[in-house]
C-alpha positions in Angstrom: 4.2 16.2 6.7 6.9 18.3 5.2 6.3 21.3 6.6 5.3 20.5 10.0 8.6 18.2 10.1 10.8 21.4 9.0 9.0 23.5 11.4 9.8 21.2 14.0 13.5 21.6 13.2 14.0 17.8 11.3 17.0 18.3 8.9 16.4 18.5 5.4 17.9 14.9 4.3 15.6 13.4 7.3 12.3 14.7 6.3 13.4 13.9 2.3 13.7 10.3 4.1 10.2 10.4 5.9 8.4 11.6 3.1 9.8 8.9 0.8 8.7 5.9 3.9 5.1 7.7 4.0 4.7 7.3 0.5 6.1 3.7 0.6 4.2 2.9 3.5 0.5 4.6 2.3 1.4 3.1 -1.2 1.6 -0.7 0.2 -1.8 -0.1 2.0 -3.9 0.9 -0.6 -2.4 -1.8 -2.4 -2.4 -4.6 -0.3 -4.7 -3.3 3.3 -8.4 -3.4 4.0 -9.5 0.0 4.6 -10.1 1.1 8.4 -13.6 -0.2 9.5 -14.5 -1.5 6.0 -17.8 -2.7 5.7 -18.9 -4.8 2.8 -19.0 -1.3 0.5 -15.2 -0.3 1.6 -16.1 2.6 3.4 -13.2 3.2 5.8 -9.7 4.8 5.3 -6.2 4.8 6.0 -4.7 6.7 9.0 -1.3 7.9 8.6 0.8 9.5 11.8 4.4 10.9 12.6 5.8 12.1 15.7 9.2 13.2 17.4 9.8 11.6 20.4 12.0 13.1 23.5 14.9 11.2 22.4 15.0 13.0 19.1 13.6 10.1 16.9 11.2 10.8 14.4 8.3 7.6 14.0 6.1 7.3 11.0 3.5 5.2 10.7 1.0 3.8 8.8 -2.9 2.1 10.0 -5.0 0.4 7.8 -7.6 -2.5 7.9 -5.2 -5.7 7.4 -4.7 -7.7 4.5 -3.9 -10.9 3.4 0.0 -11.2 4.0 2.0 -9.5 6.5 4.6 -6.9 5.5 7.9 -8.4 4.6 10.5 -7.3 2.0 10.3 -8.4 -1.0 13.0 -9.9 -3.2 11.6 -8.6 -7.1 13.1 -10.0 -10.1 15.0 -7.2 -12.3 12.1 -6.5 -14.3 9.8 -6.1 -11.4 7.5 -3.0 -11.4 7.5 -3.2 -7.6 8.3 -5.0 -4.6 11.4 -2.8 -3.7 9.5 -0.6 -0.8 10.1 -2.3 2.2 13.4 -2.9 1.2 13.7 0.8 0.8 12.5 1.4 4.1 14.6 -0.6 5.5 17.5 0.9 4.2 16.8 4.3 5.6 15.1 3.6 9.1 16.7 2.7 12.2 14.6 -0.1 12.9 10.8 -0.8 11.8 8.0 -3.3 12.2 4.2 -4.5 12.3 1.5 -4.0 15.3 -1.5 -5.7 15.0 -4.8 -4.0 16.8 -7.8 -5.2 18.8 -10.4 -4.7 16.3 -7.8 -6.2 13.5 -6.1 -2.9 12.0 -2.5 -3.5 11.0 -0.2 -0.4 11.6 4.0 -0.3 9.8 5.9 1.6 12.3 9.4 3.1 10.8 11.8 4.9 13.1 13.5 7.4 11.2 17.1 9.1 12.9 17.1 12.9 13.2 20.6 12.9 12.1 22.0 13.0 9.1 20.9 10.7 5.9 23.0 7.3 6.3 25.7 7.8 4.3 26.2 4.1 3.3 23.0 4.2 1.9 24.2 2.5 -0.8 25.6 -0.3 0.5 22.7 -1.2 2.2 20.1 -1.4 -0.8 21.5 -4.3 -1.9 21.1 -4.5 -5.8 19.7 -7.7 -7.4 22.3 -10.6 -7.9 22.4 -11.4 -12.1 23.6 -14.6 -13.0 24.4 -14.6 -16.7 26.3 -17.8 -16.4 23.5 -20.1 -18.1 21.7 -17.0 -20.0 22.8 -18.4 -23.5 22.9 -22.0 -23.0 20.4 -22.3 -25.3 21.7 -20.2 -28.0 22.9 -22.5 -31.1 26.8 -21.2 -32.5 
């Protein structure tokens, strides 16, 4: 994906971007998708697809056999060893969301600017609210 994105002209911070949502995206299917076509022995895959359309936006998106929850953001405690992904995503994409298929494949669409990386990225990962206020209630002086 890298190298046929910087072939194809995509800006450096863009296809840093895209690469981190493919990962996020293929990531949350093998985790939580069926495999494409899976038969009782799991023999399908995952399909995985980018393209720049003629209005400059770059679309990633990931296929797989469905699962049992749709794709939503997550809101992990602190300690969490995942759950931030979508969130991510969100953060970086113009817009994204779920299609379902005919035969019952689920594919996560992320539209991706081919401008420059947003700069209030930062702002817009919100960081987990800590409320301390009752953390040592039970403490004895």
């Amino acid at each position: 994906m890298r190298e046929q994105l910087r072939i194809s002209g995509v800006s450096e911070p863009v296809v840093d971007d895209a690469v981190l949502i493919l990962s996020e995206l293929l990531g949350n299917a093998c985790r939580h998708g069926r495999p494409l076509g899976a038969g009782e022995i799991g023999d399908g895959g995952i399909r995985a697809a980018w393209r720049i359309d003629t209005a400059g936006r770059l679309t990633v998106e990931v296929t797989d056999g469905g699962g049992p929850t749709r794709p939503v953001p997550a809101t992990p405690s602190v300690t969490a060893h995942g759950g931030r992904g979508l969130n991510i995503i969100s953060a970086l994409a113009q817009d994204w969301g779920v299609r379902d298929g005919a035969a019952g494949e689920v594919t996560v669409w992320v539209i991706v600017a081919c401008g420059p990386r947003h700069a209030d990225f930062a702002t817009r990962v919100a960081p987990p609210v800590l409320d301390f206020s009752t953390a040592f209630d039970d403490l004895d002086p």
